[in-house]
FIKOLZA-1660 file (N, C-alpha, C; in steps of 0.1 Angstrom, whole numbers, plus 5000, padded with zeros to 4 digits):
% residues 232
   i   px   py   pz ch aa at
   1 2515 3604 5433  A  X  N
   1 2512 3606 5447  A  X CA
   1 2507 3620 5450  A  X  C
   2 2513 3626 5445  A  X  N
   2 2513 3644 5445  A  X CA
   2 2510 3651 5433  A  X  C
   3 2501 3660 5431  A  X  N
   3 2505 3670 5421  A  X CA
   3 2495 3682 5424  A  X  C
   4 2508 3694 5422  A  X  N
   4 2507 3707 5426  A  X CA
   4 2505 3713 5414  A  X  C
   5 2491 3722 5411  A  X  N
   5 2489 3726 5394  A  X CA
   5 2485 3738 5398  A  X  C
   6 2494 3744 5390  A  X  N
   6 2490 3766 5390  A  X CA
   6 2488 3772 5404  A  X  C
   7 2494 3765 5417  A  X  N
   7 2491 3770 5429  A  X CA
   7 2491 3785 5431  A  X  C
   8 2483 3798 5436  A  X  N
   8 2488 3807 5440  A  X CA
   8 2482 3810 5457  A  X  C
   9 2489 3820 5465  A  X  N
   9 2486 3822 5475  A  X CA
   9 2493 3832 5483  A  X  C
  10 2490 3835 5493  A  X  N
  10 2503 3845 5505  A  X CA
  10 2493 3846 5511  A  X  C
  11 2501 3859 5519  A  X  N
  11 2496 3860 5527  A  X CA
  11 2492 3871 5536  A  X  C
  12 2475 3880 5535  A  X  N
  12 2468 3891 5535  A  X CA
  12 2466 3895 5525  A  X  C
  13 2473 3908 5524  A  X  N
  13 2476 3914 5505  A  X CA
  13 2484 3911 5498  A  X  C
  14 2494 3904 5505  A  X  N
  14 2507 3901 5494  A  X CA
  14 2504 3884 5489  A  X  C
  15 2506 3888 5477  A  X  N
  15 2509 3874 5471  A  X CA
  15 2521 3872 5471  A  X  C
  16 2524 3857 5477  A  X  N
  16 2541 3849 5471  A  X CA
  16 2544 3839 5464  A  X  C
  17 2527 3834 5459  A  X  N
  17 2529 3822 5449  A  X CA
  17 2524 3825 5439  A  X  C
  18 2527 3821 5430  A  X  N
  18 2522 3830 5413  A  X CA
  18 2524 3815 5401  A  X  C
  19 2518 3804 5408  A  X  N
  19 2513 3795 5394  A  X CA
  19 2523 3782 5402  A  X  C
  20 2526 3778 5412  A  X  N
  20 2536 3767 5419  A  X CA
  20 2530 3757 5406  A  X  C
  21 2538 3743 5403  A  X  N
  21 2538 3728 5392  A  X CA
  21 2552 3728 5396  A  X  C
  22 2541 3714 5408  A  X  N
  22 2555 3703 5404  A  X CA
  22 2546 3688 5409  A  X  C
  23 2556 3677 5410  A  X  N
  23 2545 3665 5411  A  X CA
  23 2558 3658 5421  A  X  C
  24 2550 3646 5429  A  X  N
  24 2561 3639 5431  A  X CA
  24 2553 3625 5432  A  X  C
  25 2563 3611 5425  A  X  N
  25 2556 3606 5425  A  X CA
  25 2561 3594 5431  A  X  C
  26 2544 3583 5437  A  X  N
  26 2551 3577 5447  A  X CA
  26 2560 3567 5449  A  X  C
  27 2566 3575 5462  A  X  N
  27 2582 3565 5463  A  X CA
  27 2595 3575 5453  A  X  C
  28 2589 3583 5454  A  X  N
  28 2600 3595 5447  A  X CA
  28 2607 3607 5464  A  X  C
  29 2617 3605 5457  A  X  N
  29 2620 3621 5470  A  X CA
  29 2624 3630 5459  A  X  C
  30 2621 3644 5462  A  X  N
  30 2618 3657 5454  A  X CA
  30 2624 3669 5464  A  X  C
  31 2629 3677 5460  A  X  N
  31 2631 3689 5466  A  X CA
  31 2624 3701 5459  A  X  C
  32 2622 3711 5466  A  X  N
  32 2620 3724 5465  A  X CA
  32 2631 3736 5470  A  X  C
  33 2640 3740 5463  A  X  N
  33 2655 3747 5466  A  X CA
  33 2652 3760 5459  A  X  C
  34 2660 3770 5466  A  X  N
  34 2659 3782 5459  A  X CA
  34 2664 3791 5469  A  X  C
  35 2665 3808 5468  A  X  N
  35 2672 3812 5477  A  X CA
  35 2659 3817 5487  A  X  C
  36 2666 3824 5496  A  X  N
  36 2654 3826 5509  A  X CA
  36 2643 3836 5508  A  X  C
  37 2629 3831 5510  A  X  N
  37 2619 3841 5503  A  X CA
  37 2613 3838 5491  A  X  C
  38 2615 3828 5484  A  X  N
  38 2614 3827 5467  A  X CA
  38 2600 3819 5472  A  X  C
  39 2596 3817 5488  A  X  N
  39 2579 3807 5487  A  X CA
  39 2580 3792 5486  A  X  C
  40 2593 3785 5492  A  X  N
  40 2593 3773 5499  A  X CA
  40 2582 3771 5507  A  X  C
  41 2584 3779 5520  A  X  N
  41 2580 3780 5528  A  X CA
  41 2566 3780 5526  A  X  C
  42 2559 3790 5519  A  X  N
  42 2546 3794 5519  A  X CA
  42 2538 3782 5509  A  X  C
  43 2548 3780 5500  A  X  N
  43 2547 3763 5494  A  X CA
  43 2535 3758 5507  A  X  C
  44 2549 3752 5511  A  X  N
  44 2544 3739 5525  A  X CA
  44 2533 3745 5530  A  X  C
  45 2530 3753 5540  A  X  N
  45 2521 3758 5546  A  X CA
  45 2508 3757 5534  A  X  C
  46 2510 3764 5520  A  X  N
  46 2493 3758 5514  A  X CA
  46 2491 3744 5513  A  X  C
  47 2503 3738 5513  A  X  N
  47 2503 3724 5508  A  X CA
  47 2491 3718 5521  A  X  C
  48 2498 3722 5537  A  X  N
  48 2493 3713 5548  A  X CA
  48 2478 3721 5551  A  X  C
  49 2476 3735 5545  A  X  N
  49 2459 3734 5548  A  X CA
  49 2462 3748 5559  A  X  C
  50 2476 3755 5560  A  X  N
  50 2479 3763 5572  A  X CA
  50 2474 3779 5563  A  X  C
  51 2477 3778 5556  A  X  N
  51 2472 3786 5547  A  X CA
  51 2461 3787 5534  A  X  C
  52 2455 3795 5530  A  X  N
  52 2445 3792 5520  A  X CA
  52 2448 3795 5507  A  X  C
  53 2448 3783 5497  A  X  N
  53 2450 3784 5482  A  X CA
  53 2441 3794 5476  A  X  C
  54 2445 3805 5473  A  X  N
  54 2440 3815 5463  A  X CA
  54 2436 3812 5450  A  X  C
  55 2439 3802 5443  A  X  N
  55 2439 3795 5430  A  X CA
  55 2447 3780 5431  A  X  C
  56 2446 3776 5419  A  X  N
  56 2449 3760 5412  A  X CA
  56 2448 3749 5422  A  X  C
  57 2455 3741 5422  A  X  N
  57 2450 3727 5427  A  X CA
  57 2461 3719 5438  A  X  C
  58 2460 3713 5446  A  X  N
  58 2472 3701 5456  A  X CA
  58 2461 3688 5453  A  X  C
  59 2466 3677 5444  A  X  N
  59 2461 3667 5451  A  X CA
  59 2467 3654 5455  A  X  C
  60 2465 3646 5462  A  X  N
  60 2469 3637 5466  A  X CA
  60 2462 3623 5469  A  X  C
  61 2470 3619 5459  A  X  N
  61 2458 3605 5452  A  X CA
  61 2446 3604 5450  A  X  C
  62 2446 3616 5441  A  X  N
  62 2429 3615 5439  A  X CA
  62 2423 3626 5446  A  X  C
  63 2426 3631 5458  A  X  N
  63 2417 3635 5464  A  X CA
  63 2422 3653 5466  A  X  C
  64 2416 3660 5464  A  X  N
  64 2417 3675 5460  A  X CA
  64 2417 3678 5479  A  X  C
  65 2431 3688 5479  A  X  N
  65 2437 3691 5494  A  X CA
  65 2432 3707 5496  A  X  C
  66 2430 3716 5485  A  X  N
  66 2432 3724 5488  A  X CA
  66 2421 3740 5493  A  X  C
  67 2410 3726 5500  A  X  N
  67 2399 3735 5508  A  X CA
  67 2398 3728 5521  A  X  C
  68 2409 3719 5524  A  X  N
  68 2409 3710 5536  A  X CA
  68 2416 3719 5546  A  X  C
  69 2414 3716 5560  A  X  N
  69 2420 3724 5571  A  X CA
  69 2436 3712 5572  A  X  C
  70 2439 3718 5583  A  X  N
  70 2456 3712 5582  A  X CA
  70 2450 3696 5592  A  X  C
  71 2442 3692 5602  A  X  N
  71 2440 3681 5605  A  X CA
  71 2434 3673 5595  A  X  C
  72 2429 3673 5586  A  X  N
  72 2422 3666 5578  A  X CA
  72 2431 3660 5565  A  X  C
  73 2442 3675 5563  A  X  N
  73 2453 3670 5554  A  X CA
  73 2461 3658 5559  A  X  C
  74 2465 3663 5571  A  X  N
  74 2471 3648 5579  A  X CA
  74 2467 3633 5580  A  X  C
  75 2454 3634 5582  A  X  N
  75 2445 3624 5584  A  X CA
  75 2442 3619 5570  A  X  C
  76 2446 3623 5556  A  X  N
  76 2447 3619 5544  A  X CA
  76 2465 3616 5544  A  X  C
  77 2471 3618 5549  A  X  N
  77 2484 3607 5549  A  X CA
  77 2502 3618 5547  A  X  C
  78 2498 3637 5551  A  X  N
  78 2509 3642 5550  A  X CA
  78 2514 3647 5561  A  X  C
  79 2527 3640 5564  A  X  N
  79 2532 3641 5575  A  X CA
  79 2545 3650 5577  A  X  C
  80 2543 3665 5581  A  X  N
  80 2549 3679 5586  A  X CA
  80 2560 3674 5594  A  X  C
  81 2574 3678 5587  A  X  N
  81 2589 3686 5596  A  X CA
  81 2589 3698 5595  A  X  C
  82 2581 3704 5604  A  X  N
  82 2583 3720 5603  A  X CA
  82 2597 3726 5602  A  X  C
  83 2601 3741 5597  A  X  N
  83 2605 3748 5599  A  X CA
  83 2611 3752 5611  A  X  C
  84 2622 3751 5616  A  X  N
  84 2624 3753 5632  A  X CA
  84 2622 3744 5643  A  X  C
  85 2619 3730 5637  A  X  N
  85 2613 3716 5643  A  X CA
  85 2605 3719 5651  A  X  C
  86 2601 3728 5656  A  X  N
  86 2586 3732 5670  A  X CA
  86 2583 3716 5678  A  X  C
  87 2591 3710 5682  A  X  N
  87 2588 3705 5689  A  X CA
  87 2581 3709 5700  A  X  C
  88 2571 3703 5712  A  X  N
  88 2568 3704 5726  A  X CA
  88 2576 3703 5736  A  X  C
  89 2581 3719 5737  A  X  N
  89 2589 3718 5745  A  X CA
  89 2587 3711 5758  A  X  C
  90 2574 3714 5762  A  X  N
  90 2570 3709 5778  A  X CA
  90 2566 3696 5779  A  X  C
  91 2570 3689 5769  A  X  N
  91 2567 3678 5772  A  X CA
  91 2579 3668 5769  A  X  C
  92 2581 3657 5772  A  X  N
  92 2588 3646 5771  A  X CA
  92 2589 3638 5756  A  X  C
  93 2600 3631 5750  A  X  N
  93 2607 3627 5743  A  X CA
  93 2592 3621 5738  A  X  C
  94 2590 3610 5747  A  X  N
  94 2580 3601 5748  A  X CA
  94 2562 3604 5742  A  X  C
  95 2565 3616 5753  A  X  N
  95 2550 3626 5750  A  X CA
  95 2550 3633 5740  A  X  C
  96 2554 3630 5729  A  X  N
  96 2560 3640 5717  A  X CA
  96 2553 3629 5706  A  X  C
  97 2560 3620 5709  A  X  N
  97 2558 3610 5695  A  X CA
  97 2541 3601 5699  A  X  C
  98 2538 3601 5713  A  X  N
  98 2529 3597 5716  A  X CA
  98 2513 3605 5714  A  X  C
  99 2514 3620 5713  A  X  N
  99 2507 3628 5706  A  X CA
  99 2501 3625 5695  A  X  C
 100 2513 3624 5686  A  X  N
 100 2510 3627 5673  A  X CA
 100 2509 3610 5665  A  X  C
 101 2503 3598 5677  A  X  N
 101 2504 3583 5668  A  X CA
 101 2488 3585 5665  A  X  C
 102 2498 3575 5654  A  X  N
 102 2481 3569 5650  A  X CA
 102 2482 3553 5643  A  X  C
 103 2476 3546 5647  A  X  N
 103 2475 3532 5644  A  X CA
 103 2484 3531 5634  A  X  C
 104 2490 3525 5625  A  X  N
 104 2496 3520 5616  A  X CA
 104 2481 3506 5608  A  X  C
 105 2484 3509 5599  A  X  N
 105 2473 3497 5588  A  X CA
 105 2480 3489 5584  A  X  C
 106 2490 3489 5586  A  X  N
 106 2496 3472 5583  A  X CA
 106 2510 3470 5594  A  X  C
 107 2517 3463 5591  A  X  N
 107 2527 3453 5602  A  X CA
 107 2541 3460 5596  A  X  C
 108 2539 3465 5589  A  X  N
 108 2553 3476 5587  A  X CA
 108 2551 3488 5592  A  X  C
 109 2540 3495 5591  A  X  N
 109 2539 3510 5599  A  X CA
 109 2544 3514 5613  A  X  C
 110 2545 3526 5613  A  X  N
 110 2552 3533 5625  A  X CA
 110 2547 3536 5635  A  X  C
 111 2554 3526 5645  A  X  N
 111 2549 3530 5658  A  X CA
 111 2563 3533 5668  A  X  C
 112 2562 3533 5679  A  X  N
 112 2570 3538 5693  A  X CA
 112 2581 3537 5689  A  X  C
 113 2578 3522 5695  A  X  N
 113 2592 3511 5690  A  X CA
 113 2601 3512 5677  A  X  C
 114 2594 3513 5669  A  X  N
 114 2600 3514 5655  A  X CA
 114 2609 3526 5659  A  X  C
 115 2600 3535 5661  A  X  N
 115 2608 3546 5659  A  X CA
 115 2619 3550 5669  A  X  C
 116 2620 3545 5679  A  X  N
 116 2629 3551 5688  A  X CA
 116 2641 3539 5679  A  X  C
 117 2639 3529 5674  A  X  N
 117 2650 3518 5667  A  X CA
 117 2655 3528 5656  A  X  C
 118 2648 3535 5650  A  X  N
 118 2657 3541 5639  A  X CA
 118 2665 3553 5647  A  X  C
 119 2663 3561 5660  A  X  N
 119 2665 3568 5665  A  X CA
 119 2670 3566 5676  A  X  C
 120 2680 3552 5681  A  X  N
 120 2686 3552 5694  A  X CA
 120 2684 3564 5700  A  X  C
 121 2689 3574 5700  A  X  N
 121 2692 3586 5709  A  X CA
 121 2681 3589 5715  A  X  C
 122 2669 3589 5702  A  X  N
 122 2658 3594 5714  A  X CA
 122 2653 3583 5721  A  X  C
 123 2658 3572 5722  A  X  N
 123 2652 3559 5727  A  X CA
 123 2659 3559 5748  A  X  C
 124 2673 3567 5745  A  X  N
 124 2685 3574 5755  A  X CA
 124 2675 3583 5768  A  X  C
 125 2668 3587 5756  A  X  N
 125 2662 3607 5761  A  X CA
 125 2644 3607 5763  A  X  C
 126 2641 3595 5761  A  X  N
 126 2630 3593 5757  A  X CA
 126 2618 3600 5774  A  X  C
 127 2629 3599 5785  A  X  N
 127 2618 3604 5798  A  X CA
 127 2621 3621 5796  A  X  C
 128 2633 3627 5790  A  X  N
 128 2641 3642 5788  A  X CA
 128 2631 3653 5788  A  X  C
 129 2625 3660 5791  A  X  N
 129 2622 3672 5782  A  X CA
 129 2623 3677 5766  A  X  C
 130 2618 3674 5758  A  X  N
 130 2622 3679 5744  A  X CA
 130 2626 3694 5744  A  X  C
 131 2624 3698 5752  A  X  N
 131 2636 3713 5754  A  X CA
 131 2648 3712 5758  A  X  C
 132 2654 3703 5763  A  X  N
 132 2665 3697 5772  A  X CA
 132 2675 3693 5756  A  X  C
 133 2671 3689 5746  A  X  N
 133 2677 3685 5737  A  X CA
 133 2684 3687 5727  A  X  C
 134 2695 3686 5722  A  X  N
 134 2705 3695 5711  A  X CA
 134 2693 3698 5698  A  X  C
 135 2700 3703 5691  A  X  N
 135 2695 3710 5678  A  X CA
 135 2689 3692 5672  A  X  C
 136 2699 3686 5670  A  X  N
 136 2697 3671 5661  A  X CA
 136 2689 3664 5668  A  X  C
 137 2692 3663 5678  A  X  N
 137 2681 3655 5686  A  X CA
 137 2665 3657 5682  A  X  C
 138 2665 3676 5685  A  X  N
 138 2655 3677 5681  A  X CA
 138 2647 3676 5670  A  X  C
 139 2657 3676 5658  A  X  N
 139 2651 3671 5641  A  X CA
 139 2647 3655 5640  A  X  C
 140 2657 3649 5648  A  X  N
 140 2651 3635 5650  A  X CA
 140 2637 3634 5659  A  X  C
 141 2638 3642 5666  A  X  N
 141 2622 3638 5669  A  X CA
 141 2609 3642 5665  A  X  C
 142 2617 3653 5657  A  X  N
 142 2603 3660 5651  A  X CA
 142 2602 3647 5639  A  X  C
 143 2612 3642 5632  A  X  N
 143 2609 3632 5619  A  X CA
 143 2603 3624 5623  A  X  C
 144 2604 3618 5641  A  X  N
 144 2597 3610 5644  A  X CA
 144 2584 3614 5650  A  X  C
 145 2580 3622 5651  A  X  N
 145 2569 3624 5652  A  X CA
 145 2558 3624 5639  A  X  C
 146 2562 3631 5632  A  X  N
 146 2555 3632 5619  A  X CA
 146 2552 3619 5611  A  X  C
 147 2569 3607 5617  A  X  N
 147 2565 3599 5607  A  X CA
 147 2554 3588 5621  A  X  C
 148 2550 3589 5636  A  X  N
 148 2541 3585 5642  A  X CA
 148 2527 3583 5637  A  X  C
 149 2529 3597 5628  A  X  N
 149 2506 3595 5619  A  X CA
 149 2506 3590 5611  A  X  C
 150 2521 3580 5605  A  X  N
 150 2524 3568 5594  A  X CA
 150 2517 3575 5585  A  X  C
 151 2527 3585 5580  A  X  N
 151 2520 3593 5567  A  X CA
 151 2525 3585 5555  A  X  C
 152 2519 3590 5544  A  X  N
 152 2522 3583 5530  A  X CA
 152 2528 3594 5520  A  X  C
 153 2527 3609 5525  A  X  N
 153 2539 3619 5524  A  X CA
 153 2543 3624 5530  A  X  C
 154 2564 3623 5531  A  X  N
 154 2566 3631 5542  A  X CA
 154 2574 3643 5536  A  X  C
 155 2570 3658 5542  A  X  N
 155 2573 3671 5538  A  X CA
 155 2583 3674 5551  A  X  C
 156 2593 3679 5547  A  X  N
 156 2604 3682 5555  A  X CA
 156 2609 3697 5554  A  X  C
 157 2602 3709 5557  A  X  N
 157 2608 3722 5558  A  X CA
 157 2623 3725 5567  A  X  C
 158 2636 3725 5556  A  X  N
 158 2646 3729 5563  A  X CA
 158 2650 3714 5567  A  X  C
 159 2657 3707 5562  A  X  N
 159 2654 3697 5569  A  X CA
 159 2676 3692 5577  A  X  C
 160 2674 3700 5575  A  X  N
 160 2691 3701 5584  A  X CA
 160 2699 3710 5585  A  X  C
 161 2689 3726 5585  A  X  N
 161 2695 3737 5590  A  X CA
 161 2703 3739 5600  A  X  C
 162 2712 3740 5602  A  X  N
 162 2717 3747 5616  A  X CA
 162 2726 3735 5619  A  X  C
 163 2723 3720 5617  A  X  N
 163 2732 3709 5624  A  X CA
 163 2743 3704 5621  A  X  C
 164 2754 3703 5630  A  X  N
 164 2767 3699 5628  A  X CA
 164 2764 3688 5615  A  X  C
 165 2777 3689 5612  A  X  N
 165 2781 3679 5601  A  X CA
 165 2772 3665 5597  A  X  C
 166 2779 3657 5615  A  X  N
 166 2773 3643 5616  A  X CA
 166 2765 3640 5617  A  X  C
 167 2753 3648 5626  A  X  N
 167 2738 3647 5628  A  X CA
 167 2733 3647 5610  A  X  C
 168 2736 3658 5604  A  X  N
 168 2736 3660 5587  A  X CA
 168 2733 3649 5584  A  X  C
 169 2746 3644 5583  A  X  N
 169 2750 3626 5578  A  X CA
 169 2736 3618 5581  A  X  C
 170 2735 3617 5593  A  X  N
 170 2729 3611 5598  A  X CA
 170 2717 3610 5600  A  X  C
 171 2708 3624 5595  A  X  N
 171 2693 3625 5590  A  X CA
 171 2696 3622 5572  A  X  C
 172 2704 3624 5563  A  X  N
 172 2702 3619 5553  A  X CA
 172 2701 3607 5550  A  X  C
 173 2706 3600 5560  A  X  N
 173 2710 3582 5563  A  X CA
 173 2696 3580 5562  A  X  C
 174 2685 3586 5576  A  X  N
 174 2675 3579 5579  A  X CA
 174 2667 3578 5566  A  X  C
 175 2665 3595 5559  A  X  N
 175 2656 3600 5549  A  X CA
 175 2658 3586 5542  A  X  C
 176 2671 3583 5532  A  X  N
 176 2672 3573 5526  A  X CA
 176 2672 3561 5528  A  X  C
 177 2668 3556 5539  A  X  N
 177 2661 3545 5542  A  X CA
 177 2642 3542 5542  A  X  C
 178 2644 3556 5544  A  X  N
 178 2627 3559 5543  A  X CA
 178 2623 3555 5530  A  X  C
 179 2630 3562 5516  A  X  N
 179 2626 3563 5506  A  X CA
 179 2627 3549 5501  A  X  C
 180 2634 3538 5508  A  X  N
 180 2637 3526 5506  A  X CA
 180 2627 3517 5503  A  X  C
 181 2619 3524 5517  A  X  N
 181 2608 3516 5525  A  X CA
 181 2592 3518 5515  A  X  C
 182 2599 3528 5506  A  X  N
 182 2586 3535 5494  A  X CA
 182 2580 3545 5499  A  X  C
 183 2586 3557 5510  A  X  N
 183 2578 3567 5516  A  X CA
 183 2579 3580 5501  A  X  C
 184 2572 3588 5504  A  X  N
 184 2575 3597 5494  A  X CA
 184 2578 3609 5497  A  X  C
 185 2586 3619 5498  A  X  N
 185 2596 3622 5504  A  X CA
 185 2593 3643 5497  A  X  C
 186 2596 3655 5498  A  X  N
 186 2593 3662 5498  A  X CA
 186 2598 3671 5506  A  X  C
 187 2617 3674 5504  A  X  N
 187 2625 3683 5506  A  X CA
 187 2630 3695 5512  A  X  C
 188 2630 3707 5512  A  X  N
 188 2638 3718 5513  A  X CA
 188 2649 3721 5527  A  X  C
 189 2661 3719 5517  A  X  N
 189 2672 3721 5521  A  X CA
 189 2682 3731 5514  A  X  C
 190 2695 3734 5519  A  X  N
 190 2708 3740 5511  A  X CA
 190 2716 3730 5506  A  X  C
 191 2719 3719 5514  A  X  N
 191 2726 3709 5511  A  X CA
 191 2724 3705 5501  A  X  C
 192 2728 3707 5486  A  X  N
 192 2728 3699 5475  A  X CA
 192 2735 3684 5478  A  X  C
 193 2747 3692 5477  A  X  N
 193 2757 3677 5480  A  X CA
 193 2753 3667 5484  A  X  C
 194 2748 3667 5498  A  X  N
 194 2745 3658 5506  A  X CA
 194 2732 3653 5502  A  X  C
 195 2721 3658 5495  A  X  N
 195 2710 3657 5493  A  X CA
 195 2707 3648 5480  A  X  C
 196 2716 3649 5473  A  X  N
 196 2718 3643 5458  A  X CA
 196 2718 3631 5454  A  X  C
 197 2720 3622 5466  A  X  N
 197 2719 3606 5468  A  X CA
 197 2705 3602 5471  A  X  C
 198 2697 3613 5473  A  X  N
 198 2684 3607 5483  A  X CA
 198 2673 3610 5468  A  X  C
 199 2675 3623 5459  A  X  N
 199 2663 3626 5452  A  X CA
 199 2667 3621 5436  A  X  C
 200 2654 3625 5435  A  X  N
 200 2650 3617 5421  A  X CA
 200 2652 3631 5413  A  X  C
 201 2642 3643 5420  A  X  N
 201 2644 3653 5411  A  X CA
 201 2639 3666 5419  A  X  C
 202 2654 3678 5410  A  X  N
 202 2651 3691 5420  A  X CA
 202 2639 3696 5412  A  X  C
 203 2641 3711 5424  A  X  N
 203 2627 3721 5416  A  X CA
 203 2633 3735 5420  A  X  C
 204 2637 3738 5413  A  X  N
 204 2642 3756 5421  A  X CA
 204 2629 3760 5415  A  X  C
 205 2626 3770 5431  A  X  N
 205 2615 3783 5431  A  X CA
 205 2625 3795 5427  A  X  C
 206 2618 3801 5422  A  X  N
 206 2622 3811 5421  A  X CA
 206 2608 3828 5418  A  X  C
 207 2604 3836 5432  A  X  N
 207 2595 3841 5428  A  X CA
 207 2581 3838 5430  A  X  C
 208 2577 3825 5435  A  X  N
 208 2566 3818 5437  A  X CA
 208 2567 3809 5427  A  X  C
 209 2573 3805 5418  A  X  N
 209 2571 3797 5407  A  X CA
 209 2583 3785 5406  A  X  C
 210 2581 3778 5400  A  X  N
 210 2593 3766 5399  A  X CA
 210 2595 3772 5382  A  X  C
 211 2609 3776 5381  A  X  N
 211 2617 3782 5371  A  X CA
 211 2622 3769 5362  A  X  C
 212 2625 3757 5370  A  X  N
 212 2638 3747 5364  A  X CA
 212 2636 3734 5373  A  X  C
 213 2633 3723 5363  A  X  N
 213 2634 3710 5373  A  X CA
 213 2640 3705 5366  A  X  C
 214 2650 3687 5372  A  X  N
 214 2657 3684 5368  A  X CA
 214 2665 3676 5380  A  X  C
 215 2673 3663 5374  A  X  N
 215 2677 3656 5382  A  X CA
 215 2690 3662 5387  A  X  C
 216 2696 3654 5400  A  X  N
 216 2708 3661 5406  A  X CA
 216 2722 3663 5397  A  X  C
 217 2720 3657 5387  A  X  N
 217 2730 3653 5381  A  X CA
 217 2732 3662 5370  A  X  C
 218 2719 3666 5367  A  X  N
 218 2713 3681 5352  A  X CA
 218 2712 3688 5361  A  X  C
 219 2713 3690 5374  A  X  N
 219 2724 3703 5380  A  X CA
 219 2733 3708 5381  A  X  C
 220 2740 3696 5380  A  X  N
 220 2753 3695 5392  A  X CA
 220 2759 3700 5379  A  X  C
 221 2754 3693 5364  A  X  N
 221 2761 3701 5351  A  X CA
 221 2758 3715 5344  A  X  C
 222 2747 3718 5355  A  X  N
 222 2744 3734 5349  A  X CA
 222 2749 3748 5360  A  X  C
 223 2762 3746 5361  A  X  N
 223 2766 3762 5374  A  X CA
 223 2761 3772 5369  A  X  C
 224 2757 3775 5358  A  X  N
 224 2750 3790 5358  A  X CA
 224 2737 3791 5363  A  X  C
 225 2726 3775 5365  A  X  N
 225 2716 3776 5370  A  X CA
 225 2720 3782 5389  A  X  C
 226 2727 3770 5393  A  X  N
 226 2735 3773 5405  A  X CA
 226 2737 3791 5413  A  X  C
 227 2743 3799 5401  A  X  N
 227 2749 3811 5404  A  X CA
 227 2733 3823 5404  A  X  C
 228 2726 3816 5390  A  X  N
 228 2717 3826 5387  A  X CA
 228 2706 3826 5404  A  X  C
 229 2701 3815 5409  A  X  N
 229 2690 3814 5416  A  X CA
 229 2689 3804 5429  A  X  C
 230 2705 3799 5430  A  X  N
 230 2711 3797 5442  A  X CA
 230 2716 3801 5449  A  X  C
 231 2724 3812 5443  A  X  N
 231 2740 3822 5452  A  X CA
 231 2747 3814 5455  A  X  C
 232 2751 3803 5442  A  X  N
 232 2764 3796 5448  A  X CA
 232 2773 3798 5439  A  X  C
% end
């Protein structure tokens, strides 16, 4: 579905990527983990087109991403959980997910309805302000928004910072139903624990570069990787 080959990039004079490789493939969920600053972040942003690849390659199915602007990435099938969820504040529950649709191509894809069914609450909140809404609320609506342009990858920056316990629970629930459904999935979180049921395979950055990949399980058996480039 994915493959990331020798990426570099930043941003002005500073470089923060120095050769990114990793692949995900479809109907795989993958993470990107590392400590803070190691170029997650700046990852995603070359990935969606917000930033400009200085070197190597993103492609996705075939089709080379990394001279495209960020609407065109989209409109090729990658669908953004920002960082900080940026939802529309000024606008409504409704007017959030209604933005960002786009037809669905077959009789499984995501529309309104679907999504407010995976997401009772916002189905509750749906006339609300999306400023009016807790921290979780707001992650659920941003997944629901992203997943409205019925993408065929979905990239999740941070994808349950900050939220109580159960909301936690309860976006890992959705993700793993997603991945059910054959979405292809594309990580960054802390939560190993919780996260370990959903992926197929990590990637610690470390530096702009992926240092170590490996499934959750040829982690969970390596704590010196953990200590060296996690801080756990």
């Amino acid at each position: 579905m994915l493959t990331v080959e020798a990426l570099t990039g930043g941003y002005g004079g500073s470089q923060v990527l120095f050769g990114m490789d990793f692949e995900a493939g479809a109907g795989q969920a993958v993470s990107l983990i590392g400590r803070n600053g190691m170029g997650k972040t700046t990852t995603v942003r070359t990935l969606m087109g917000m930033l400009p690849a200085r070197g190597g390659r993103i492609v996705l199915q075939g089709t080379l991403l990394t001279t495209l602007a960020p609407h065109a990435v989209a409109r090729l099938g990658v669908g953004l959980v920002p960082e900080g969820r940026r939802v529309f504040g000024s606008l409504s529950v409704e007017e959030n997910l209604l933005a960002t649709a786009r037809r669905p191509s077959s009789a499984k894809g995501w529309t309104f309805d679907r999504v407010l069914t995976l997401f009772p609450r916002l189905r509750e909140r749906r006339r609300q302000s999306a400023r009016t809404l807790s921290g979780g609320e707001q992650q659920m609506l941003a997944i629901g928004r992203a997943l409205m342009t019925n993408p065929l990858l979905l990239v999740l920056d941070e994808a349950t910072e900050g939220l109580a316990p159960l909301i936690r629970h309860e976006i890992w629930d959705c993700l793993r139903s997603l991945k059910q459904e054959g979405l292809t999935i594309i990580v960054i979180d802390k939560n190993l624990t919780e996260m370990a049921s959903l992926l197929d395979r990590h990637h610690i950055v470390e530096k702009g570069r992926v240092v170590w990949s490996g499934t959750p399980d040829e982690l969970r058996a390596r704590s010196d990787l953990a200590h060296r480039y996690l801080g756990i």
